[in-house]
C-alpha positions in Angstrom: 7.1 59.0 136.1 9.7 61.5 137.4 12.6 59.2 137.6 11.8 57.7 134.7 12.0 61.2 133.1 15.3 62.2 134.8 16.9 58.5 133.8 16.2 59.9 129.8 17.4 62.9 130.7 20.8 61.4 132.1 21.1 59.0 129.0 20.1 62.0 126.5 21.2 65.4 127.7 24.3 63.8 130.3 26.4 67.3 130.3 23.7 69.6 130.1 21.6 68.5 132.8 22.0 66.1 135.4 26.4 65.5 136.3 27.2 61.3 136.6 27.2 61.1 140.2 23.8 63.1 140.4 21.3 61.8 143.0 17.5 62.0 142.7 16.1 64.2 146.1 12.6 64.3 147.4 12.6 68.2 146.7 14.2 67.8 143.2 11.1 65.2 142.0 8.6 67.6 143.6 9.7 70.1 141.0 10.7 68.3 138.5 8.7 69.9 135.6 8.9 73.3 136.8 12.7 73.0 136.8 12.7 71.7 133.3 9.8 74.2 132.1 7.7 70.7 131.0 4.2 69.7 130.6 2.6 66.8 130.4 -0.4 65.8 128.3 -3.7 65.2 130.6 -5.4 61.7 129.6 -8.6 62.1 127.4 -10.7 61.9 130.2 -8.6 65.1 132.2 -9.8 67.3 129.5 -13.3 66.4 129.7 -16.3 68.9 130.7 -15.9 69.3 134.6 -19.8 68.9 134.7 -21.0 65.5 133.9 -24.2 66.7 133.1 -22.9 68.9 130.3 -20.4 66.0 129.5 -23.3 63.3 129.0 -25.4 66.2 127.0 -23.0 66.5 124.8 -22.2 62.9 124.0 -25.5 62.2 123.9 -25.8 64.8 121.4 -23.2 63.0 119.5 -24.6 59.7 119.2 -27.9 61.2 118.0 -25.9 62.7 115.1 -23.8 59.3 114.5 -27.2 57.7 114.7 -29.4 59.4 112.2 -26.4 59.4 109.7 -26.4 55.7 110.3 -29.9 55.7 109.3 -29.8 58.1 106.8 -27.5 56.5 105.0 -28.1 52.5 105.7 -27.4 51.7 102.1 -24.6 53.5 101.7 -22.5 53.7 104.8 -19.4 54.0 102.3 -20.1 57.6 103.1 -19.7 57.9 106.6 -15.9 57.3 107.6 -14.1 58.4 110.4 -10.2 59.6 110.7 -7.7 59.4 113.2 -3.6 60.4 113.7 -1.5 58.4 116.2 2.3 58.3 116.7 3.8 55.0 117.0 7.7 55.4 118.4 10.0 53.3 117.2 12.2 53.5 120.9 9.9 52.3 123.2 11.1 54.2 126.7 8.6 53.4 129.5 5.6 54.6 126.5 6.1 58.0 127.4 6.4 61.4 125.4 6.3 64.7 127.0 6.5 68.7 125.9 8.0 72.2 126.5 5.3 74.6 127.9 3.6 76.2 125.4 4.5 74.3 122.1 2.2 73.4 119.4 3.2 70.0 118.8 4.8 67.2 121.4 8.2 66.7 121.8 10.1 63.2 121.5 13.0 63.7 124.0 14.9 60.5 122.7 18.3 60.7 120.9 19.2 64.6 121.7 15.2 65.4 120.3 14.9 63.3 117.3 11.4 62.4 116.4 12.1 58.0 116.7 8.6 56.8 115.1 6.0 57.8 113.0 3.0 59.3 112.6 0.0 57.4 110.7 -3.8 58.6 109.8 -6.0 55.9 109.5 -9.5 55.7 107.8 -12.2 53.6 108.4 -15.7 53.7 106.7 -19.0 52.7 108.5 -19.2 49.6 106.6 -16.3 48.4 107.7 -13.5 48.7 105.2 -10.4 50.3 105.0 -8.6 52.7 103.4 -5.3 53.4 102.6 -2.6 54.4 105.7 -1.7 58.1 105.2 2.4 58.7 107.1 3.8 61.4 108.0 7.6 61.6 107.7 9.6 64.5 109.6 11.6 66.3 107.0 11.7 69.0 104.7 12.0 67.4 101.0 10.6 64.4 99.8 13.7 62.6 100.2 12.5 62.0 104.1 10.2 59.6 102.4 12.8 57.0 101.8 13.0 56.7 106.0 9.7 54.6 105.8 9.1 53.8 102.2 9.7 50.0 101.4 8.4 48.5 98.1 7.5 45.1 99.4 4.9 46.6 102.1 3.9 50.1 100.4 1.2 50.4 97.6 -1.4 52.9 97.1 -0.7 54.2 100.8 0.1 58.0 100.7 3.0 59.5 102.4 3.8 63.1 103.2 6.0 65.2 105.5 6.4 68.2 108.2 9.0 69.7 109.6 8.0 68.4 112.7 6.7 65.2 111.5 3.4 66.1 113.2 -0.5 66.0 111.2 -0.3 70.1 110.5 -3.0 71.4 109.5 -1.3 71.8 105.8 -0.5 68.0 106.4 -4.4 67.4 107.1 -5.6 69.5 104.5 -3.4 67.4 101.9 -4.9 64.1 103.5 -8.6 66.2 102.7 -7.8 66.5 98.9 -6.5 63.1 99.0 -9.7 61.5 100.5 -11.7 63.3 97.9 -9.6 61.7 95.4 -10.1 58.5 96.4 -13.7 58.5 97.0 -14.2 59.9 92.9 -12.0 57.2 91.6 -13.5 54.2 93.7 -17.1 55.6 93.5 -16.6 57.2 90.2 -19.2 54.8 88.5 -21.7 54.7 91.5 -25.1 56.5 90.1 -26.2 57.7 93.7 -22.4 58.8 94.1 -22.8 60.5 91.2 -25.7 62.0 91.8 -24.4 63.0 95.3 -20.2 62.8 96.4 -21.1 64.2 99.7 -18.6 62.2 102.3 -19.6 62.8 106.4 -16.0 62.5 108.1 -16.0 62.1 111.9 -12.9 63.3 113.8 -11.6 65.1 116.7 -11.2 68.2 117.7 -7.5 68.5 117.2 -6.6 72.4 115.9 -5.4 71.0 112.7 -8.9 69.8 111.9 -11.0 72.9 113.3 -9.0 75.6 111.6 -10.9 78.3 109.4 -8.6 77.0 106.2 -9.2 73.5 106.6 -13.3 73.8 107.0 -13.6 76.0 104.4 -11.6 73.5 102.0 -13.7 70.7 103.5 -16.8 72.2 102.3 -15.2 73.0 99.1 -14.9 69.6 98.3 -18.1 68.9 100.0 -17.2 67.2 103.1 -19.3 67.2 106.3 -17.0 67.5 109.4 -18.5 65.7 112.4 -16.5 66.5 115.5 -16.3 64.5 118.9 -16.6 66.0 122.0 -13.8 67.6 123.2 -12.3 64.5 126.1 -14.5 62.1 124.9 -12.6 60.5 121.8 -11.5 57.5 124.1 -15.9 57.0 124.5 -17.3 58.2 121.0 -14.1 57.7 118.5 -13.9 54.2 116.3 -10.5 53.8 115.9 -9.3 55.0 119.8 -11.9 52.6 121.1 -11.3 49.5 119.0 -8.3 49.9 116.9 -5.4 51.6 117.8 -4.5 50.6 121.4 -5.2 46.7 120.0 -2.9 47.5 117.4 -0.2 49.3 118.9 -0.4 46.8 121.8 0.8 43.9 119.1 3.3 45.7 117.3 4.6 46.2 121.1 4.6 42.5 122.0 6.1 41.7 118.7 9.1 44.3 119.0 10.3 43.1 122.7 9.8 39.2 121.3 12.1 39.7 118.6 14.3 42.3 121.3 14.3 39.2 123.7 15.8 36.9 121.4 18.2 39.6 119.5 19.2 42.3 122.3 21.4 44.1 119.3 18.2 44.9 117.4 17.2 48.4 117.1 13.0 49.5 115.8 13.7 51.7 112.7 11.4 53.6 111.1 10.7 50.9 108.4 10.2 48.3 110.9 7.6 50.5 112.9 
């Protein structure tokens, strides 16, 4: 992973960090990261409960919720949804990202820092259908829009921005209001929605999500939060168990089949 690293850093950063003739020592990759003050982000399963038993409680607990709520609501799992962010880069370097200590969002060292993909919230109900992809453009205006927008794929899909092109928890409280609007104009004419709008949304644990702000707006428009265990998203979460690696693994394999044939070919923001 090192070398990897310190090739991006050549190709990016060549007169502020490494010289042309710079060779990679034993002692230089054994402190790597402390040199470059970087962190890397532990896999799911790293930031999991060091007690298993506490670990298995808690899922367990979980699944009991996701279960009743299933049963609860067998007629009308069109309430029970579950939401999801994921970055999808549009330079594929070796599939890794990695962040300055202490920083709120992660970094994309590619191109002297520029953020090269995008990042998408998904929605899935319990019944199985889906909604409309939420993006998240980096930019201040919403002239950063026109990076992604394209007329001939885009329709009722809804598309916002950050300054750092993350999900803040502004951006997540926008996607909030918007799922609320979208359940009252689809459901609008249902007589048990009517009678009831309440919407059960099950999602991680992500600061953006777990704020004071964005729970108190949730109940305002009378959604239920349902959190996952903290670690355990990759073993209780929908769309990281099913969707998004199967997804992101074919848009992979499609990009370095069309990069095979066309070498000159560069993954814009469009085409991610």
């Amino acid at each position: 992973m090192c070398r990897v690293l310190v090739k991006m850093f050549i190709k990016a950063y060549p007169n502020e960090i490494l010289r042309n003739d710079f060779v990679v020592s034993d002692h230089y990759l054994s402190n790597f990261r402390e040199r470059c003050d970087l962190t890397t982000r532990e896999a799911h399963w790293h930031r999991r409960p060091k007690d298993i038993e506490e670990m298995k409680t808690r899922i367990e607990s979980f699944k009991q919720t996701k279960a009743q709520l299933m049963e609860l609501f067998k007629d009308e799992l069109w309430r029970i949804c579950n939401a999801d962010e994921s970055f999808y880069g549009c330079g594929i370097a070796h599939g890794l990202t990695y962040a300055i200590k202490g920083s709120e969002g992660v970094d994309v060292h590619m191109n002297h820092n520029e953020k090269k993909g995008i990042t998408i919230i998904a929605t899935i109900q319990a019944d199985g259908s889906k909604l409309p992809l939420t993006f998240v453009c980096k930019g201040l205006t919403d002239a950063c829009h026109k990076q992604i927008y394209d007329n001939r794929v885009f329709s009722n899909e809804l598309i916002l921005h950050s300054e750092t092109g993350w999900a803040t928890k502004e951006i997540f409280q926008e996607y909030l209001r918007w799922l609320r609007k979208y359940y009252n104009d689809r459901y609008r004419e249902n007589p048990s929605y009517i009678q009831n709008d309440r919407i059960y949304l099950f999602l991680d644990t992500y600061s953006s999500h777990r704020n004071a702000e964005t729970k108190k707006l949730a109940k305002d428009l009378n959604i239920t939060l349902v959190f996952i265990p903290v670690g355990c998203t990759d073993l209780c979460q929908p769309l990281d168990m099913h969707v998004f690696g199967a997804l992101k693994n074919m848009a992979t394999r499609t990009w370095w089949t069309y990069y095979s044939i066309d070498t000159s070919l560069e993954c814009t923001l469009k085409l991610a």
